[in-house]
GUROMAR-682063 format. One line per 2 residues: number of its first residue (from 1); their letters; for each residue x, z, y of N, C-alpha, C, O. Coordinates in steps of 0.2 Angstrom, whole numbers, plus 2048, in hexadecimal, padded with zeros to 3 digits. Example, Ala and Ser with C-alpha at 12.3 -4.5 7.8 and 13.67 -1.06 7.14 Angstrom:
1 = as = 842,827,7E4,83E,827,7EA,842,827,7F0,847,82A,7EF | 840,823,7F5,844,824,7FB,840,827,800,843,828,806
END
This chain:
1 = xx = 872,83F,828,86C,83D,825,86C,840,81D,871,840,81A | 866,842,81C,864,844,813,864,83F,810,860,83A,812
3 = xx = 869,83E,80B,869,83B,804,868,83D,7FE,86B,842,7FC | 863,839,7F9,861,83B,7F4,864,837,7ED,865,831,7EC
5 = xx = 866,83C,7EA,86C,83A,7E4,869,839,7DD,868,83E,7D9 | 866,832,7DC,864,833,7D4,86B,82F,7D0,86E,82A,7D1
7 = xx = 86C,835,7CB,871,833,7C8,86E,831,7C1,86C,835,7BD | 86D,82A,7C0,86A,827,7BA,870,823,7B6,875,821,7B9
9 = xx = 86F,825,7AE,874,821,7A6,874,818,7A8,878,814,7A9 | 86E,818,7A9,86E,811,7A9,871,80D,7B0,870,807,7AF
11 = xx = 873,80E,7B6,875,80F,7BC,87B,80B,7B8,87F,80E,7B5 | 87C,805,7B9,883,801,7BC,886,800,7C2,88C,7FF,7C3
13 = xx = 882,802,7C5,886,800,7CE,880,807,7D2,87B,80A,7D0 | 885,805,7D9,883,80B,7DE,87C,806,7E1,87C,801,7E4
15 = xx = 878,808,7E0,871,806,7E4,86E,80A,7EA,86C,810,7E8 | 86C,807,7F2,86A,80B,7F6,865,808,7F7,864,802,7F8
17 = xx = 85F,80E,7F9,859,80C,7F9,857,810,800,85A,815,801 | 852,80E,805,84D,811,80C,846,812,808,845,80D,805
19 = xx = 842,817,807,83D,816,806,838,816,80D,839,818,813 | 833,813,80A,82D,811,80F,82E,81A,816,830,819,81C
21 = xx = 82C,820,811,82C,826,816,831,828,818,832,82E,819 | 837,823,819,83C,827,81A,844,82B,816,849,82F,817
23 = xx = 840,828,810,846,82E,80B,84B,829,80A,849,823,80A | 851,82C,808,856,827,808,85A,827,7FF,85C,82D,7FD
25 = xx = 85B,821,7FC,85C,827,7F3,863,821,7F4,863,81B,7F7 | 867,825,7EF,86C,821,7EE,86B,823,7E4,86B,829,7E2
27 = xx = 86A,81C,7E1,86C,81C,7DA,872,81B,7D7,876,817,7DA | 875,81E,7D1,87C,81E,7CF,87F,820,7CA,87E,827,7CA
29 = xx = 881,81F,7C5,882,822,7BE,885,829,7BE,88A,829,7C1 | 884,82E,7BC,886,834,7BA,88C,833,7BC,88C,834,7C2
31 = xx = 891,832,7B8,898,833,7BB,89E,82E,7C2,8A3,82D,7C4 | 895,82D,7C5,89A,828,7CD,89C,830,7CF,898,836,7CF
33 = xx = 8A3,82F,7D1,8A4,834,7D4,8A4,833,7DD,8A4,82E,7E0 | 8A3,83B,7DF,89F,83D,7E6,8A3,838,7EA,8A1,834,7EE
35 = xx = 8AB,839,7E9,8AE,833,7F1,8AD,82E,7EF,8AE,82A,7F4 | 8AA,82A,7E9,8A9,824,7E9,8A1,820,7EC,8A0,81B,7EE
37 = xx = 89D,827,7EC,897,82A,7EE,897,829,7F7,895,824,7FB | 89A,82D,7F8,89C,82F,802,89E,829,803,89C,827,809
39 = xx = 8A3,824,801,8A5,820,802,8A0,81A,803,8A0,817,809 | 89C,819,7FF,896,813,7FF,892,815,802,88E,811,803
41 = xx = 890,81B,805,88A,81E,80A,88E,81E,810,88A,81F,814 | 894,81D,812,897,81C,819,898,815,81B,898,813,821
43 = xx = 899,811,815,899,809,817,893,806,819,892,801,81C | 88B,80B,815,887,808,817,882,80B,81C,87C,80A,81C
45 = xx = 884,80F,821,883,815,824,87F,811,829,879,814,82B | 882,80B,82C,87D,808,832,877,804,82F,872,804,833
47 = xx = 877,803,828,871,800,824,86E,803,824,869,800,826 | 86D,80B,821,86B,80F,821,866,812,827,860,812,827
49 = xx = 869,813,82C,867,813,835,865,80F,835,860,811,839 | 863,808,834,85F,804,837,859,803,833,854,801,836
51 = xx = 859,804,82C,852,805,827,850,80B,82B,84B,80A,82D | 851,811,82D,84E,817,82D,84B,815,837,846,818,839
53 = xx = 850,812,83A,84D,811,840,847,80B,840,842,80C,844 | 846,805,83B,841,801,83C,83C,805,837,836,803,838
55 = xx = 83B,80A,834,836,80E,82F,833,812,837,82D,811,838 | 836,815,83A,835,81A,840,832,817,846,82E,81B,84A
57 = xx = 833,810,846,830,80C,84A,829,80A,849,825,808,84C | 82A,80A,843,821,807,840,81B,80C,83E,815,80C,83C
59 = xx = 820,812,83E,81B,819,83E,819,819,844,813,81A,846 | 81E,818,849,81A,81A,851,815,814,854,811,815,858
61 = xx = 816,80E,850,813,80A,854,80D,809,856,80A,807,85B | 80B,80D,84F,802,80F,851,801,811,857,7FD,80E,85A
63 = xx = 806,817,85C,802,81A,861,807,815,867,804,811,86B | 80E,814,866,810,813,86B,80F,809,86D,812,806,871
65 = xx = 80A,807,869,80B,7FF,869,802,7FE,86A,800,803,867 | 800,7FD,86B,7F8,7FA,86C,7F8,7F6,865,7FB,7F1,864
67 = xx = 7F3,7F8,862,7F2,7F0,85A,7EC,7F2,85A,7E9,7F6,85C | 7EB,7EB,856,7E4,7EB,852,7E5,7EF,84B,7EB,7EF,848
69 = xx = 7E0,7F0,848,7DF,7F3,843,7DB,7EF,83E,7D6,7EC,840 | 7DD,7EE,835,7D7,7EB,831,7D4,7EE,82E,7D6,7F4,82D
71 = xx = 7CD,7EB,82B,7CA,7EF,827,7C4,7E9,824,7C0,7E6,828 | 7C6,7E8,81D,7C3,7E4,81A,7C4,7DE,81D,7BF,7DB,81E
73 = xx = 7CB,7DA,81F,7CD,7D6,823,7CB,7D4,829,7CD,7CF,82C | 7C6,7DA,82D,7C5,7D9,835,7C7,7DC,839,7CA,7E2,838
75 = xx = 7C7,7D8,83F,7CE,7DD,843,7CA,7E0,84A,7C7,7DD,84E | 7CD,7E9,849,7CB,7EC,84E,7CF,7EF,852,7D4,7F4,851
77 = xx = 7CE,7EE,859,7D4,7F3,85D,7D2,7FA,85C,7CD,7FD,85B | 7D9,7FD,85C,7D9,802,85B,7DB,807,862,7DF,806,867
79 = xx = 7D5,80C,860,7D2,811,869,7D6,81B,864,7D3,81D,85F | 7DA,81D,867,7DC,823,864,7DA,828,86C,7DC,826,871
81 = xx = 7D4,82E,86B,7D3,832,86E,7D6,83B,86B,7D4,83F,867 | 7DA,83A,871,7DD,843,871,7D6,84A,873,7D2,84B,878
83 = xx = 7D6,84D,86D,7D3,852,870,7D2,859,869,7D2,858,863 | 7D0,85E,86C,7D3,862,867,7CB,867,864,7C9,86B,85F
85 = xx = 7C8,863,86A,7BF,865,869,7BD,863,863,7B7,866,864 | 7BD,860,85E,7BB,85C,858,7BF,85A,853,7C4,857,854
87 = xx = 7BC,85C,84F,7C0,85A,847,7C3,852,848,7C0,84E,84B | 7C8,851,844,7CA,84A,844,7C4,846,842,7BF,847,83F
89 = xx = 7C7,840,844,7C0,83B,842,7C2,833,843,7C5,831,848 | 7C0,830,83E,7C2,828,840,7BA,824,840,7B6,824,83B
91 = xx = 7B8,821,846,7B3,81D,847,7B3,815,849,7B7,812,84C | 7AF,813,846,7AE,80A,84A,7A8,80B,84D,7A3,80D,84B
93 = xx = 7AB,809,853,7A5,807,859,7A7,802,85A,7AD,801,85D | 7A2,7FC,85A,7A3,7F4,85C,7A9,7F2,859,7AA,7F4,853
95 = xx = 7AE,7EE,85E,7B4,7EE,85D,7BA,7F2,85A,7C0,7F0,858 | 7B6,7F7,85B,7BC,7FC,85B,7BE,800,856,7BA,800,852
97 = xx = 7C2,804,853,7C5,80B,84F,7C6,80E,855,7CA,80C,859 | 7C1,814,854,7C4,819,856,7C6,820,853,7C3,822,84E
99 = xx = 7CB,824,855,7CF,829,852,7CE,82B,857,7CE,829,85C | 7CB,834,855,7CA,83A,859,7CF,83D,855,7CF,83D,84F
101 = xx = 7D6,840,859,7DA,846,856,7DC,84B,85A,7D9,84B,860 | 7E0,84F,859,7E1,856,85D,7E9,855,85E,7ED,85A,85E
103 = xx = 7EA,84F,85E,7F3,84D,85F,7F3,845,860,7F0,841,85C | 7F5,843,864,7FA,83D,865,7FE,839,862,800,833,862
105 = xx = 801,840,85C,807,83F,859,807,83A,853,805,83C,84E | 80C,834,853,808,830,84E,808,830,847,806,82B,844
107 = xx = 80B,835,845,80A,837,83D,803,839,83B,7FF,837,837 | 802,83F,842,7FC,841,840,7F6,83C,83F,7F4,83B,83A
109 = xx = 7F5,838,844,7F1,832,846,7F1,830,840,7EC,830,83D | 7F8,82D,83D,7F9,828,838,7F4,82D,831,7EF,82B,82D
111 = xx = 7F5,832,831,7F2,836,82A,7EA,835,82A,7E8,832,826 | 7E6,837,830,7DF,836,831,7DE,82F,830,7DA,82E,82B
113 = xx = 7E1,829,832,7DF,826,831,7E0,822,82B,7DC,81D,82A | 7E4,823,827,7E7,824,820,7E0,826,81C,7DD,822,818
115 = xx = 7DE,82C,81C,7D9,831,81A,7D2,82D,819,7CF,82C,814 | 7CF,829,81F,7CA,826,821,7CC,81D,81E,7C8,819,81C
117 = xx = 7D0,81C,81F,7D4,816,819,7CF,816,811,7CB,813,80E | 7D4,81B,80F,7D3,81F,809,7CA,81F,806,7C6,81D,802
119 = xx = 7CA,821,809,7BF,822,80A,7BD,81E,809,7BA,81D,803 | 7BE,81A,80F,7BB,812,811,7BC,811,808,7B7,812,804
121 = xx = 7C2,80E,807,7C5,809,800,7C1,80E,7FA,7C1,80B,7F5 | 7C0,814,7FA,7BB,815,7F3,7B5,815,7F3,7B1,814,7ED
123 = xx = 7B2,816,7FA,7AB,814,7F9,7AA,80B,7F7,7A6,809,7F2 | 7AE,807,7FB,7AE,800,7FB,7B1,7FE,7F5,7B0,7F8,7F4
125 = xx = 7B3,800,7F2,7B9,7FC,7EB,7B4,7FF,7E4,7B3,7FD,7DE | 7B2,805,7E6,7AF,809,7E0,7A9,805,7DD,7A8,804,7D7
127 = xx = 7A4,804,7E3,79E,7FE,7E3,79E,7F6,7E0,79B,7F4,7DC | 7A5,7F4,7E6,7A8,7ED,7E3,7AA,7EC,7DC,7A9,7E7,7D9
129 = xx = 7AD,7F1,7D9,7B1,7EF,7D3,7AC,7EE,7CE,7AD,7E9,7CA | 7A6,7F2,7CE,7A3,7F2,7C8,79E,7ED,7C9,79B,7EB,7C5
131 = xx = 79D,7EA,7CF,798,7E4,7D1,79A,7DE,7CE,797,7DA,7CB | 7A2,7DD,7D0,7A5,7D7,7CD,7A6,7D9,7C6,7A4,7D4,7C2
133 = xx = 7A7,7DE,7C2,7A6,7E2,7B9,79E,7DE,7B9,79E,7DA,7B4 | 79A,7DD,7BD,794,7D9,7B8,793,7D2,7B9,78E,7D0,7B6
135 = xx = 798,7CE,7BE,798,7CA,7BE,79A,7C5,7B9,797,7C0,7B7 | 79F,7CA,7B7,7A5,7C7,7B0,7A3,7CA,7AA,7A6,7C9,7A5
137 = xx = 79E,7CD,7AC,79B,7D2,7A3,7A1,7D7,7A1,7A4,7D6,79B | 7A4,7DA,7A4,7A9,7DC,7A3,7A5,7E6,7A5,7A0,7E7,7A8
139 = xx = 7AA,7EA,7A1,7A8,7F2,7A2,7B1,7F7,7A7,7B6,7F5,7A5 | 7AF,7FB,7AC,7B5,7FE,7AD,7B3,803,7AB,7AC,803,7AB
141 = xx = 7B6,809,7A9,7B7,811,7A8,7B9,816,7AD,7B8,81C,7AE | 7BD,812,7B2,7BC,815,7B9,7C1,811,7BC,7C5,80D,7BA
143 = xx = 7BE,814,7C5,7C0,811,7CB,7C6,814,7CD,7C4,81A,7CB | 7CC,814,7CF,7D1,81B,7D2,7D3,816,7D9,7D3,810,7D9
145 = xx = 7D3,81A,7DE,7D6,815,7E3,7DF,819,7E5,7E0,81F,7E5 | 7E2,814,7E5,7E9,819,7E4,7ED,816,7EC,7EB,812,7F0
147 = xx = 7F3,819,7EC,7F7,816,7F2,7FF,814,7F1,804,816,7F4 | 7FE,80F,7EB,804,80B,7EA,807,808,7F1,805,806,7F6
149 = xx = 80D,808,7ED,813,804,7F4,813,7FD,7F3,813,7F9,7F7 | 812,7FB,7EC,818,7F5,7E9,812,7F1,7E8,812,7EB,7EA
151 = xx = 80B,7F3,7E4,806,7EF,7E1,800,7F1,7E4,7FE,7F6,7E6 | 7FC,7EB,7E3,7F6,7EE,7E8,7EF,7EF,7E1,7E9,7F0,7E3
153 = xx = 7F2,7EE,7DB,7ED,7F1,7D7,7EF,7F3,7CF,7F5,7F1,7CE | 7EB,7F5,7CB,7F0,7F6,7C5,7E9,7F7,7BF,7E4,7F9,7C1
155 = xx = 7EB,7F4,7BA,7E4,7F4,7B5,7E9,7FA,7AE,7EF,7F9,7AD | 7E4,7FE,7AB,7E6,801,7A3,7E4,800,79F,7DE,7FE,7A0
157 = xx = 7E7,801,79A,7E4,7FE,794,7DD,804,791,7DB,805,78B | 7DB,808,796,7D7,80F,794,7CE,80C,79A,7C9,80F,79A
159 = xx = 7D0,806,79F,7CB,803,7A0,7CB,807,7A8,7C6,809,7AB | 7D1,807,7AA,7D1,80A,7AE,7D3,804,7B7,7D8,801,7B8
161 = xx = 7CE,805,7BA,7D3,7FF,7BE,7D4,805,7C5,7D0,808,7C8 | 7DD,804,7C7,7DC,807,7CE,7DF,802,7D4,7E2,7FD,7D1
163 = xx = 7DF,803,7DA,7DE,7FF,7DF,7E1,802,7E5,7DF,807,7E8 | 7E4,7FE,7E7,7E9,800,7EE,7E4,802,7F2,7DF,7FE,7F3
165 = xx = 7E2,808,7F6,7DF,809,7FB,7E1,804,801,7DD,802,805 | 7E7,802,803,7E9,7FB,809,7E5,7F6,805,7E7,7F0,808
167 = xx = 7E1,7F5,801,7DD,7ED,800,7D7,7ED,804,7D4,7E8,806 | 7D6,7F5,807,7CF,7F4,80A,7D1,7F1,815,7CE,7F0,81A
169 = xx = 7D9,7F0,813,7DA,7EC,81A,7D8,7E4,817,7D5,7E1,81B | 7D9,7E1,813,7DA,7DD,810,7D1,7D8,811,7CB,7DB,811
171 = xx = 7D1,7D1,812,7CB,7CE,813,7C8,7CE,80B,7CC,7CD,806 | 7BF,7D0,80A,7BC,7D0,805,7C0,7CA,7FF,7C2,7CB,7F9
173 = xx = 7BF,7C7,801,7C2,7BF,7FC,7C7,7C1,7FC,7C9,7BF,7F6 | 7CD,7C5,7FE,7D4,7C5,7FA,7D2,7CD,7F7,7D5,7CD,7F2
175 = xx = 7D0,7D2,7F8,7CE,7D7,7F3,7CC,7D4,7ED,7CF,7D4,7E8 | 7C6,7D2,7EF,7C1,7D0,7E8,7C8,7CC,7E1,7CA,7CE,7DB
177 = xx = 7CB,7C8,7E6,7D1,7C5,7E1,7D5,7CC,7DD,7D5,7CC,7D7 | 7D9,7D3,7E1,7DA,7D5,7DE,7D6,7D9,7D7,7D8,7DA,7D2
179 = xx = 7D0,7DA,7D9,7CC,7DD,7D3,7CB,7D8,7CE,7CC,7DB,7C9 | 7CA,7D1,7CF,7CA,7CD,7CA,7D1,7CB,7C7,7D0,7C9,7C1
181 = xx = 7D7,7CD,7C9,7DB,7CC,7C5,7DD,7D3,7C1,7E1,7D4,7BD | 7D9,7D8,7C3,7DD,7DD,7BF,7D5,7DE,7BA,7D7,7E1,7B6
183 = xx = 7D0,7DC,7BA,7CB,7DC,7B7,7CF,7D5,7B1,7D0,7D6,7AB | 7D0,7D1,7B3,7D3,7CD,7AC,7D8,7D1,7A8,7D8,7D0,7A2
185 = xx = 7DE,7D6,7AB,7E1,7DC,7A6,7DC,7DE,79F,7DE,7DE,799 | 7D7,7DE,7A1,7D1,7E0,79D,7D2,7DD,795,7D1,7E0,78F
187 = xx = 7D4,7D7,797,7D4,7D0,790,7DB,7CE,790,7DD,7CD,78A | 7DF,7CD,794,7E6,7CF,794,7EB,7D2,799,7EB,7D2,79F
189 = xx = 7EF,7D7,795,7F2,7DD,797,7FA,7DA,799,7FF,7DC,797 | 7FA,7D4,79D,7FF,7D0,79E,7FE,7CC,7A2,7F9,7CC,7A6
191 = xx = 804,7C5,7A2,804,7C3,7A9,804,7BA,7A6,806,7B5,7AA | 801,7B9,79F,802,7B3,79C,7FE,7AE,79E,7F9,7B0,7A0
193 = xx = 7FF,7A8,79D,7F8,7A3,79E,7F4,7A4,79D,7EF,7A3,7A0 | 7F3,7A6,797,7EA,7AA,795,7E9,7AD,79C,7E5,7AB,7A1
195 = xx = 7EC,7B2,79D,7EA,7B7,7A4,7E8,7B3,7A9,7E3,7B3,7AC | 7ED,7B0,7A9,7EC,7A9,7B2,7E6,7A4,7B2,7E3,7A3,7B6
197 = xx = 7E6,7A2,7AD,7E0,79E,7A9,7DA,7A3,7AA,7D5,7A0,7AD | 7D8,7A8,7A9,7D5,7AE,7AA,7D0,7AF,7B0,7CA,7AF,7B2
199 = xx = 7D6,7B1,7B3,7D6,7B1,7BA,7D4,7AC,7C0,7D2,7AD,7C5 | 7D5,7A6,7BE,7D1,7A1,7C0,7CA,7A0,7BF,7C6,79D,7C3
201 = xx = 7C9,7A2,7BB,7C4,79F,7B8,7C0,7A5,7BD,7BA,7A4,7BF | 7C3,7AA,7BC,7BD,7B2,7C1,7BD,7AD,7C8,7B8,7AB,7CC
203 = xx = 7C3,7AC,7C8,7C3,7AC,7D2,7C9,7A5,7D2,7CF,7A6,7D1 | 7C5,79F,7D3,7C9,79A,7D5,7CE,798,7DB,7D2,793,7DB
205 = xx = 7CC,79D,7DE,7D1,79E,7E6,7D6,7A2,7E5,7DB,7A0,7E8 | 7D7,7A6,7E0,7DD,7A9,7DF,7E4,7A8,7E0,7E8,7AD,7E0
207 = xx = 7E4,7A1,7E2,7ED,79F,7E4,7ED,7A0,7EB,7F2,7A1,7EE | 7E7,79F,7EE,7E6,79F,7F5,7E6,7A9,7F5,7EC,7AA,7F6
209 = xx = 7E4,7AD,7F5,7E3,7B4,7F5,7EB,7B6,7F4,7EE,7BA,7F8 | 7EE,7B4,7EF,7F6,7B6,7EF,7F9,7B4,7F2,7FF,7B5,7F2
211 = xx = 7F7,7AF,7F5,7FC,7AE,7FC,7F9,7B1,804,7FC,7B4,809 | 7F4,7B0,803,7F1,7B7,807,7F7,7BE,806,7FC,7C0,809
213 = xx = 7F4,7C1,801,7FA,7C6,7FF,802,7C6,7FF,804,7CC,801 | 804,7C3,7FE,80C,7BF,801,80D,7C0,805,812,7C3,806
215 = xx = 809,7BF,80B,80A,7BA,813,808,7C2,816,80C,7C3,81B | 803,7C7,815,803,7CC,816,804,7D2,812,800,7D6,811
217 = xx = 80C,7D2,80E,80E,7D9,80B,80F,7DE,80F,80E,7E4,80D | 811,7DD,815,812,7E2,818,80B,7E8,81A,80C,7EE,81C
219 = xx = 807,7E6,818,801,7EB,817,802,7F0,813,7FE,7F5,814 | 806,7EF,80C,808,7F4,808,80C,7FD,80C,80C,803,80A
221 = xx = 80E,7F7,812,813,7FE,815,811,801,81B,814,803,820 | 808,800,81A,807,804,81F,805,80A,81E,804,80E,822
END
């Protein structure tokens, strides 16, 4: 297996990390030498193999498992049609998502519908954001919709707010909560009682929405 070697000053200890797509990084101070290196990448060799087998299982499961699909917290099964006659395409009919693609294969799948994700969450978060912006008398300077791993929104001090594209899996009432908490960054650029106080005050369900978000982080790794 490829290992990726960040040799960082500040690196007290050998740290191993799986990332979401797969890459494997070993951190470690400049001067850990290589067999101390090969040594800890052999002890955790089976560790390694089973992050990279459970990552490999959740890429395929789109095609090889039957699921539902969310979007805006409702759930639709998901219909994948092979064919090479037509441009990719992701559609809701009734019930359903459907994917036209010209492969089976589930990266590809996963990318189209990734794409059609993406779409969906800037037409829908671009409208929203500035709707709740007049609820609060508040101004943004722009929309970004971005595809963080770790957080599902982020505010700048230049009036900037961007936004997990996976929120538009998320039901309307725990979105709306993200925009209102990163809409309070506005007035504080922190995580202090004023801010929580704040945020209440936008959206009083709040404690309910983050536990929503808790209970489903695994959305971040899809």
């Amino acid at each position: 297996m490829e290992v990726k070697i960040k040799r960082i000053r500040t690196a007290r200890h050998l740290r191993l990390r799986v990332l979401p797509k797969g890459e494997v990084i070993l951190t470690c101070h400049p001067f850990t030498p290589q067999r101390t290196i090969d040594s800890f990448l052999a002890e955790h060799e089976s560790w390694i193999t089973e992050k990279l087998s459970l990552i490999q299982s959740r890429r395929e499961a789109l095609i090889t498992q039957p699921k539902t699909l969310l979007v805006r917290g409702r759930e639709y099964q998901f219909k994948l049609q092979v064919t090479n006659n037509v441009s990719p395409t992701v559609k809701i009919v009734g019930n359903e998502i459907v994917v036209t693609a010209g492969s089976e294969e589930h990266e590809t799948v996963r990318k189209i519908l990734e794409k059609w994700y993406v779409k969906t969450a800037k037409k829908y978060f671009s409208e929203r954001v500035l709707l709740l912006c007049d609820v609060i008398n508040h101004d943004v300077l722009n929309v970004t919709i971005r595809s963080q791993r770790t957080r599902w929104g982020s505010c700048s001090s230049r009036k900037t707010i961007s936004l997990n594209w996976r929120l538009i899996l998320t039901p309307d009432w725990v979105s709306d909560y993200v925009i209102y908490h990163e809409l309070a960054h506005l007035s504080q650029m922190n995580h202090s009682k004023k801010f929580w106080d704040l945020v209440e005050s936008y959206y009083p369900q709040y404690k309910k929405a983050e536990h929503w978000l808790t209970e489903h982080h695994d959305l971040l790794q899809f």
